[in-house]
N, CA, C and O atoms as a MOPAC input file, in Angstrom:
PM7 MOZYME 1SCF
protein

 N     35.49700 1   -11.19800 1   -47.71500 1
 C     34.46000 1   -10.22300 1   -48.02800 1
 C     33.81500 1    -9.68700 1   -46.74900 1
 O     33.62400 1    -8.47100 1   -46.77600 1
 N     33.46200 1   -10.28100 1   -45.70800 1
 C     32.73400 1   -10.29900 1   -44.79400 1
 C     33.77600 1    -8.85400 1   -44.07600 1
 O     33.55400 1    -7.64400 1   -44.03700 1
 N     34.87300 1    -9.65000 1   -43.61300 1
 C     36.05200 1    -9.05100 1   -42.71000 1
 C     35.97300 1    -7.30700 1   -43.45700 1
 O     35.94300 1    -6.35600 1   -42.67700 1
 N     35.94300 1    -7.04400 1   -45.07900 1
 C     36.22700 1    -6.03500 1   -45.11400 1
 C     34.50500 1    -5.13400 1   -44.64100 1
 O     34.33100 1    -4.05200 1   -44.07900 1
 N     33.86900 1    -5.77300 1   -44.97100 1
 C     32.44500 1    -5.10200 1   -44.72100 1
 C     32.79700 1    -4.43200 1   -43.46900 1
 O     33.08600 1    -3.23800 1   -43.39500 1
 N     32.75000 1    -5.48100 1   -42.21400 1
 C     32.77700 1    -5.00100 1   -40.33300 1
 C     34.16300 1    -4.10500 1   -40.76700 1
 O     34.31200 1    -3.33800 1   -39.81700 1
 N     34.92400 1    -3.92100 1   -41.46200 1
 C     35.95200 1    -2.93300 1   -41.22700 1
 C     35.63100 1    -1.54800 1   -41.53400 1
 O     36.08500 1    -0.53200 1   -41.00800 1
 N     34.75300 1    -1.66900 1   -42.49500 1
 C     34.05900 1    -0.27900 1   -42.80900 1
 C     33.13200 1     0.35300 1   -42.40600 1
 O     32.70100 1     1.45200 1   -42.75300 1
 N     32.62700 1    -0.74100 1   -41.23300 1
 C     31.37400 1    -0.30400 1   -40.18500 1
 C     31.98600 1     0.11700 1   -39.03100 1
 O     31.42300 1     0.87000 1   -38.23600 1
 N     33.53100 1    -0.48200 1   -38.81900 1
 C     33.90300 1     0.15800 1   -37.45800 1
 C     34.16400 1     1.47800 1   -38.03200 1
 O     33.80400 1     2.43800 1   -37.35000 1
 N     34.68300 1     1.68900 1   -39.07800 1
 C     35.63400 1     3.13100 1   -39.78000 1
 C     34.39900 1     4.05800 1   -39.42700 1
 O     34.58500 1     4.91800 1   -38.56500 1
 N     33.21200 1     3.95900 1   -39.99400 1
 C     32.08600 1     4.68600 1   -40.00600 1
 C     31.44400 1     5.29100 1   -38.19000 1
 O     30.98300 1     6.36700 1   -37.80800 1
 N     31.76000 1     3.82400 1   -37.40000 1
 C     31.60200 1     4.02500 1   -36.15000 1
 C     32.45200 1     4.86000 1   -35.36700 1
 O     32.20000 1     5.12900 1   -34.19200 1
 N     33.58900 1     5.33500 1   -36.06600 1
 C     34.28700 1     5.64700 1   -35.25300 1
 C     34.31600 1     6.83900 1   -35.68800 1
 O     34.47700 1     7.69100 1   -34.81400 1
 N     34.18800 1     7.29600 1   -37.02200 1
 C     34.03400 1     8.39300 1   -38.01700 1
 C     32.87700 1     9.26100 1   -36.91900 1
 O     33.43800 1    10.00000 1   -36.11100 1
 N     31.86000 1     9.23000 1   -36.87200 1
 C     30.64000 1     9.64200 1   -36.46500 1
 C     30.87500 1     9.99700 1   -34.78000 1
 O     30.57200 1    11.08500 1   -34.28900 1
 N     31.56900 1     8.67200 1   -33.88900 1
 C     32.04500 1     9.43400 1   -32.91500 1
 C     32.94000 1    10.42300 1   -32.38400 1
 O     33.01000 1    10.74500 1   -31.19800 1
 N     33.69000 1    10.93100 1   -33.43000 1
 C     34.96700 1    11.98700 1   -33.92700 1
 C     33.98500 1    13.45100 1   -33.40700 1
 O     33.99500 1    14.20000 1   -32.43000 1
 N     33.23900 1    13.33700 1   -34.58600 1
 C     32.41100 1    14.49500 1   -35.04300 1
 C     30.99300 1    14.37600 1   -34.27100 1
 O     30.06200 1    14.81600 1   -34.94500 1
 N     30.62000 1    13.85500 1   -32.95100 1
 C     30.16200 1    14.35000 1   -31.80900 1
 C     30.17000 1    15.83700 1   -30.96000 1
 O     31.19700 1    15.97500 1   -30.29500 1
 N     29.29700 1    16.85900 1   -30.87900 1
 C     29.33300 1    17.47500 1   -30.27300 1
 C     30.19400 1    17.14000 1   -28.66900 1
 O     29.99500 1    16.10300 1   -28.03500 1
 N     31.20000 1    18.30100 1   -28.19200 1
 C     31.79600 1    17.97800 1   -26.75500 1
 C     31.37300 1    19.41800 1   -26.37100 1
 O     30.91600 1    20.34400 1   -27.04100 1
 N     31.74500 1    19.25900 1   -24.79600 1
 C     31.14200 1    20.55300 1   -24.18300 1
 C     32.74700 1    21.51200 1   -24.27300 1
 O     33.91000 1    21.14700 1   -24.10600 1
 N     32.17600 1    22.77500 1   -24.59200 1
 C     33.48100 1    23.53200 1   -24.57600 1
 C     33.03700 1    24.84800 1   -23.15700 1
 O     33.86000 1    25.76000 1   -23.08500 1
 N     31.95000 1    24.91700 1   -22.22600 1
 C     31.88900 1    26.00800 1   -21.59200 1
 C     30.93300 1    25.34700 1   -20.30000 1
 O     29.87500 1    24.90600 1   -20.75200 1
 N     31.02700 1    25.22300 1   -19.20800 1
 C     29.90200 1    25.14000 1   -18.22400 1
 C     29.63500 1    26.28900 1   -17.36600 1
 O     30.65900 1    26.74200 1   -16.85400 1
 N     28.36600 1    26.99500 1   -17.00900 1
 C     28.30500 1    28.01000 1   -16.38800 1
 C     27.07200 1    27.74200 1   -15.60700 1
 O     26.01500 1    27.26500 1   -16.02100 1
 N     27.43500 1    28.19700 1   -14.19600 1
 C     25.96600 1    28.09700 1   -13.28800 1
 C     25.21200 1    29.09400 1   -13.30300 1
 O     25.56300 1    30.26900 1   -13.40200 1
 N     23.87300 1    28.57100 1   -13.18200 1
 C     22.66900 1    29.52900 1   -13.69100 1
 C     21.66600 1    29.56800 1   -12.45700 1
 O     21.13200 1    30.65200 1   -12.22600 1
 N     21.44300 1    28.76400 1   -11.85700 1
 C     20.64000 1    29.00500 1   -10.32000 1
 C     20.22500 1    28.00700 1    -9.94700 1
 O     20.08400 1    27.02300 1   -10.67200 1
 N     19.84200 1    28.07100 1    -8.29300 1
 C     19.13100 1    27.31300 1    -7.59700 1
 C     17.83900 1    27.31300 1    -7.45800 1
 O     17.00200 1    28.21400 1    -7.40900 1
 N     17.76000 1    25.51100 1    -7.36800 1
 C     16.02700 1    25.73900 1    -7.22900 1
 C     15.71200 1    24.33200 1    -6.50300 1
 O     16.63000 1    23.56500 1    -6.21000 1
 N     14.30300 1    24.02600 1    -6.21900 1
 C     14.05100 1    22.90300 1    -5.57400 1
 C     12.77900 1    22.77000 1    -5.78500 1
 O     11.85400 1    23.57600 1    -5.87900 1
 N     12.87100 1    21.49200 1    -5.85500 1
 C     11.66700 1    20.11500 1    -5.98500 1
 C     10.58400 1    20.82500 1    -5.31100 1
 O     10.75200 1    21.51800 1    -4.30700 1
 N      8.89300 1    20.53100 1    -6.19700 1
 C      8.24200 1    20.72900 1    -5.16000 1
 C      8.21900 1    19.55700 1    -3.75100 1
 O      7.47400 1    19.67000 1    -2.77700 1
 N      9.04100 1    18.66500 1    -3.92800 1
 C      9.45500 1    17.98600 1    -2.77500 1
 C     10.40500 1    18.53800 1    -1.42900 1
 O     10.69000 1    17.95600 1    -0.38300 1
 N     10.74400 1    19.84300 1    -1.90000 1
 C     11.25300 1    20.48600 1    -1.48600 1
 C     13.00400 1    20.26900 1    -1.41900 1
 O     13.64000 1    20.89700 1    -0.57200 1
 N     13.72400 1    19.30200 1    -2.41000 1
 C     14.64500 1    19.32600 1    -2.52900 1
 C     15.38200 1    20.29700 1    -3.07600 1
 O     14.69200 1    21.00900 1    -3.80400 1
 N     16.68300 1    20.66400 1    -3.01300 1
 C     17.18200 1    21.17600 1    -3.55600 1
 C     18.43800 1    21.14100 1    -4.55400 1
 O     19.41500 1    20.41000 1    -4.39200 1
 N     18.26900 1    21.99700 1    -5.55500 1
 C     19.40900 1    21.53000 1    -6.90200 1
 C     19.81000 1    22.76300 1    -7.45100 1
 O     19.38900 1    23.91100 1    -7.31200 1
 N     20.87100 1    22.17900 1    -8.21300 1
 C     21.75500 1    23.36400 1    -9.08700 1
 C     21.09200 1    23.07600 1   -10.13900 1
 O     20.37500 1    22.08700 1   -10.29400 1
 N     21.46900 1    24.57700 1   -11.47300 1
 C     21.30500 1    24.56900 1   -13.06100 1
 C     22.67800 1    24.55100 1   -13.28200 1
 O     23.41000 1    25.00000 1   -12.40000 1
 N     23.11500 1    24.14200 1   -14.23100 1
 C     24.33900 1    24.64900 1   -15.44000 1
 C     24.01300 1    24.84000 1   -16.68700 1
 O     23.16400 1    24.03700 1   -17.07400 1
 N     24.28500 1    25.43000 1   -17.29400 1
 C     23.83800 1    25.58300 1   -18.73000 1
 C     25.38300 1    25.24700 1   -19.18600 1
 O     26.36400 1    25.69100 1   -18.58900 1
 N     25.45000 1    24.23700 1   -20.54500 1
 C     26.58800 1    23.42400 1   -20.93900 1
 C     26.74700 1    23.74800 1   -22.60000 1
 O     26.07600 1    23.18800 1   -23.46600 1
 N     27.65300 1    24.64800 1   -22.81500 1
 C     27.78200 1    24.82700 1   -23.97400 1
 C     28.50900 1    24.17600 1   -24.80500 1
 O     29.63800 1    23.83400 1   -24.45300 1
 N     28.02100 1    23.86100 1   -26.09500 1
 C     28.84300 1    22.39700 1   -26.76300 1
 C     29.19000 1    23.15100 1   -28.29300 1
 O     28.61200 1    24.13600 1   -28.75200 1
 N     30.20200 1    22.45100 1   -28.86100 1
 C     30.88900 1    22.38400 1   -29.91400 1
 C     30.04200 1    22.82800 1   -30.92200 1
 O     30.38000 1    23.62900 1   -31.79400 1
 N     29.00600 1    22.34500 1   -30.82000 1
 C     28.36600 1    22.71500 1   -32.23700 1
 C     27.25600 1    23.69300 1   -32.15200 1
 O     26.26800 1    23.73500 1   -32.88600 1
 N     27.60600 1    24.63200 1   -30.96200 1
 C     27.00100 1    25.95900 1   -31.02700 1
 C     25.91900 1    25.99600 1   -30.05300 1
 O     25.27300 1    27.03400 1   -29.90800 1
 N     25.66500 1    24.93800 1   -29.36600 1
 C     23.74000 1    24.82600 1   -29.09200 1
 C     24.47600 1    24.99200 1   -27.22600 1
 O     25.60200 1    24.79400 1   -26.76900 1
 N     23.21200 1    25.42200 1   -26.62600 1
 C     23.55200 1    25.43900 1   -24.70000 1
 C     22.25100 1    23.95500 1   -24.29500 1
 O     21.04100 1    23.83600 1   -24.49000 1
 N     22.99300 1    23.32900 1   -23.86000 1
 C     21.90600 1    21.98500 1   -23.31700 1
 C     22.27100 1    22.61100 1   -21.53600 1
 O     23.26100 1    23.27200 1   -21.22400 1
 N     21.20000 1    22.18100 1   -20.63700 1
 C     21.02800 1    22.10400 1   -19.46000 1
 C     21.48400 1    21.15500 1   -18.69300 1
 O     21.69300 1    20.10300 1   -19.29600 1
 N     21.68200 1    21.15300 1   -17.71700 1
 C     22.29700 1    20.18600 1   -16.73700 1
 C     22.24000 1    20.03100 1   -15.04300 1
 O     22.86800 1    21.04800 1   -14.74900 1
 N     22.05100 1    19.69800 1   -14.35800 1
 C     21.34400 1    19.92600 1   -13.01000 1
 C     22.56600 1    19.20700 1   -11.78100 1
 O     23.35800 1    18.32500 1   -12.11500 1
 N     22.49600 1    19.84300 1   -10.23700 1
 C     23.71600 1    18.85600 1    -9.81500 1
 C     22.31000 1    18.90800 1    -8.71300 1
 O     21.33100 1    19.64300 1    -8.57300 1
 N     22.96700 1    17.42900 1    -7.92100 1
 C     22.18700 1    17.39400 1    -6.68400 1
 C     22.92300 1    16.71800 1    -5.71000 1
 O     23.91900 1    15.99800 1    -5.77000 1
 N     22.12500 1    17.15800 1    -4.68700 1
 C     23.24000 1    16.41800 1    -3.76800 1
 C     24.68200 1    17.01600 1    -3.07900 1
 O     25.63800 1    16.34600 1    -2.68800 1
 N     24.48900 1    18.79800 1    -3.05600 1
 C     26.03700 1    18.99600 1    -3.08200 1
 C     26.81900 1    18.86600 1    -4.05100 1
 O     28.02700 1    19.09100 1    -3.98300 1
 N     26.26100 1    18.51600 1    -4.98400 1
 C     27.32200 1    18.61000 1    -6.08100 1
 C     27.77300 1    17.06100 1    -6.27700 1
 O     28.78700 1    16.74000 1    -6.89700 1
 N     27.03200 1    16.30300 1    -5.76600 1
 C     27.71300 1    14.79600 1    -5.96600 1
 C     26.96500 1    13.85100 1    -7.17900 1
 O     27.31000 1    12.71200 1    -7.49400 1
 N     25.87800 1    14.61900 1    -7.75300 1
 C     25.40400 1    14.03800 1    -8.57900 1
 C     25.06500 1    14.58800 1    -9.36600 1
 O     24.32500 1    15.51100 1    -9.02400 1
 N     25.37900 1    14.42100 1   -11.18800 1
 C     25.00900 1    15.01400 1   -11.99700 1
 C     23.90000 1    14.42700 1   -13.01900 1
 O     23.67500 1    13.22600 1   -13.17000 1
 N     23.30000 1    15.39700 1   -13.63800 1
 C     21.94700 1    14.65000 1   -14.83000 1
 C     22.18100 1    15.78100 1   -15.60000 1
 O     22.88100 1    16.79000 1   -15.51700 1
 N     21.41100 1    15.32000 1   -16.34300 1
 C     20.78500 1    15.68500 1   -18.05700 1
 C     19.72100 1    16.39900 1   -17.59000 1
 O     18.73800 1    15.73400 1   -17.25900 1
 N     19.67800 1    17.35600 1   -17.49900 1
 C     18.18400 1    18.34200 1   -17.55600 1
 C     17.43200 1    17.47200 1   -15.97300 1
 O     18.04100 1    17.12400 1   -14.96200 1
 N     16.75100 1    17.40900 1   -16.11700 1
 C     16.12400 1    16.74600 1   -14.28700 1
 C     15.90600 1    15.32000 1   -14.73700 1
 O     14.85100 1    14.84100 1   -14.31900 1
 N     16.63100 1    14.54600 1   -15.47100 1
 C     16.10400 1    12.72400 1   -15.89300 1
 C     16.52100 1    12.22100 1   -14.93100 1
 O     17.28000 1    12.83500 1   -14.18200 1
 N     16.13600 1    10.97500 1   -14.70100 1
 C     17.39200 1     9.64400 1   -14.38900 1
 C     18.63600 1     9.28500 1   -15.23300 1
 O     19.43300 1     8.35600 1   -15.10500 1
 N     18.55500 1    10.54300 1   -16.36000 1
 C     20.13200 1    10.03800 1   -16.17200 1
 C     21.51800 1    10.32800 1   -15.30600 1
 O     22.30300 1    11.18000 1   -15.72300 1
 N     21.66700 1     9.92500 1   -14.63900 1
 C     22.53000 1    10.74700 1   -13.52600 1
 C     23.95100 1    10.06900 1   -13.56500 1
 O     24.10600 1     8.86800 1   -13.78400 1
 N     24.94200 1    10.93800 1   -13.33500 1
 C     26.08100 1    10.46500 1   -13.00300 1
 C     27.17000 1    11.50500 1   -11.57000 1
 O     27.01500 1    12.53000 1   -10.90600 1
 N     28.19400 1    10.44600 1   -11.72600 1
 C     29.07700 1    11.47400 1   -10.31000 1
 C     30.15200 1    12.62200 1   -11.13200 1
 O     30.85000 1    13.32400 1   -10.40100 1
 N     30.23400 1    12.74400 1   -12.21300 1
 C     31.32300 1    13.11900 1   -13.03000 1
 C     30.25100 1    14.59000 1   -13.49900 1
 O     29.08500 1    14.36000 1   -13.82000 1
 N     30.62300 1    15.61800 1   -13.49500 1
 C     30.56200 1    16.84000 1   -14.26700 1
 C     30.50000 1    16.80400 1   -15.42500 1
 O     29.53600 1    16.96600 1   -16.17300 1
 N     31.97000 1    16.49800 1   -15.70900 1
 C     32.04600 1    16.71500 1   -17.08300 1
 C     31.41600 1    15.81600 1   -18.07700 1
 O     30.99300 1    16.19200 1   -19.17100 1
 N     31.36300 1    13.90300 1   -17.36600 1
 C     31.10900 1    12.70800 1   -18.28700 1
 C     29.25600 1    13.25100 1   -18.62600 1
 O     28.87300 1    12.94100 1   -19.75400 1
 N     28.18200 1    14.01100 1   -17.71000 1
 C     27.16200 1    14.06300 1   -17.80200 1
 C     27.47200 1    15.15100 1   -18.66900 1
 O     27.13400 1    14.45700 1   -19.62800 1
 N     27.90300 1    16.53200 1   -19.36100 1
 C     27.94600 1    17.40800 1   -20.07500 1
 C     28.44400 1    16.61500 1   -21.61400 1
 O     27.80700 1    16.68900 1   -22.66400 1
 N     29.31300 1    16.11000 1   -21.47800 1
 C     29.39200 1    15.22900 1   -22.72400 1
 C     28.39200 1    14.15700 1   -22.91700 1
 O     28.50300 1    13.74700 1   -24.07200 1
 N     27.48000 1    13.54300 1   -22.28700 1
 C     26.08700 1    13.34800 1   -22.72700 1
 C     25.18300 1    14.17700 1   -22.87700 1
 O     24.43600 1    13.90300 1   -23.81600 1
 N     24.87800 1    15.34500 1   -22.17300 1
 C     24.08100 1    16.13000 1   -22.57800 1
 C     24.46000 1    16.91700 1   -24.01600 1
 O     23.54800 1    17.48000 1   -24.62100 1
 N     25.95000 1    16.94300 1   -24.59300 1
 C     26.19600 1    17.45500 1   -25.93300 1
 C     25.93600 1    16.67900 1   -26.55800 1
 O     25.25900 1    17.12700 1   -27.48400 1
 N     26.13900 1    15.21700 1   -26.65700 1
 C     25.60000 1    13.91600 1   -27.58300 1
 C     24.79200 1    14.18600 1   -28.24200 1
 O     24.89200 1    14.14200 1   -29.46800 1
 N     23.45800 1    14.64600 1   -27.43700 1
 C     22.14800 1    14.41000 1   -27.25600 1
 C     21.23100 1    15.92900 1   -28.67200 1
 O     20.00800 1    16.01200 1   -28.78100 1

């Protein structure tokens, strides 16, 4: 009984990650900088299910986030497919 329950929770888990928004378009939108005076890129990241989420690089391009968070990563694309998650 048990075994079939967790089988229908992975089915469901996996169901739901199928049908996740992914990014289908990235386009740069401008520069700007910190009043720290740093400086950063925009992208605007267009996803699957119609909506544009934001996205920021810093660093030359060596680091990517979610809108200006700590969430940051080195990957382009892996931070645009969190920002479609979301």
């Amino acid at each position: 009984m048990k075994t079939s329950y967790l089988l229908g929770i992975s089915v469901i888990a996996l169901g739901s990650k199928v049908f996740a928004a992914q990014p289908t378009d990235i386009n740069y939108c401008a520069k700007g900088k910190t009043a720290l005076g740093t400086p950063y890129s925009t992208y605007t990241v267009r996803c699957s299910d119609g909506k544009k989420r934001e996205i920021t690089a810093w660093d030359n391009r060596k680091k990517w986030c979610v809108n200006t968070s700590t969430n940051c990563t080195t990957d382009q694309l892996k931070t645009a497919k969190q920002a479609c998650s979301k």
